[in-house]
C-alpha positions in Angstrom: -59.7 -9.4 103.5 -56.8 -8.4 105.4 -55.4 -10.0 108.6 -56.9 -7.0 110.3 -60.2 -7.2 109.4 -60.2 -11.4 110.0 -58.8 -10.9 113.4 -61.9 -8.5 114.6 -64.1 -11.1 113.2 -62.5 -13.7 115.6 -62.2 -11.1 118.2 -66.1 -10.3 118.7 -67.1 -13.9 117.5 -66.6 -16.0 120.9 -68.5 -18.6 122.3 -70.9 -17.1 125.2 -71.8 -18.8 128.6 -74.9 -21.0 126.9 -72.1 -22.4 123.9 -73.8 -19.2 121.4 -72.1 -17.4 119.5 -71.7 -13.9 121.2 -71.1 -12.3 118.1 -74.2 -13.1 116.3 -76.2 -12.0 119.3 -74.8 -8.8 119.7 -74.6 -8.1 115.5 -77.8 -9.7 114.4 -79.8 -11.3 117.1 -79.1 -14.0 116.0 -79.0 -17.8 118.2 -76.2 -19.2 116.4 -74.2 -22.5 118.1 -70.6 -21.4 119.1 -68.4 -21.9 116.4 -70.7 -20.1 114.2 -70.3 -19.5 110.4 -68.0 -16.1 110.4 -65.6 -17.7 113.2 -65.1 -21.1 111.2 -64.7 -19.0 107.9 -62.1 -16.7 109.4 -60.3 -19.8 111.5 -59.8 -21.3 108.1 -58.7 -18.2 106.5 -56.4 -17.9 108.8 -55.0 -21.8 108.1 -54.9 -21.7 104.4 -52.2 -17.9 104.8 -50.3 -19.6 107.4 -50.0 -22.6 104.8 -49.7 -20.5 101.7 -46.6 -18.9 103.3 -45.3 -22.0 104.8 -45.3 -23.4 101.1 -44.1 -20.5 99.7 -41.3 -19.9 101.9 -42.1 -16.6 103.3 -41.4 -14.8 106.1 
């Protein structure tokens, strides 16, 4: 995955009016509570680069 492709997930994947994912609605019909799976997974994604880099020392 690239930082790209993680910040589209997070980009379509917002919580709705009723606390839904509007994401999952849109994508797959899908009635999924706000944060859904693909949000949480790309959140934490996010997290763990921002740490490796921290550790790491990089720019």
């Amino acid at each position: 995955m690239t930082e790209r492709q993680v910040g589209r997930i997070l980009s379509v994947h917002l919580p709705g009016v009723d606390g839904l994912c509007a994401g999952c609605r849109s994508w797959w019909a899908r009635l999924a509570p706000y944060p859904c799976y693909q949000a949480e997974w790309a959140v934490r994604w996010r997290a763990r680069v921002a740490t490796r880099r921290f550790l790491d020392g990089l720019p």
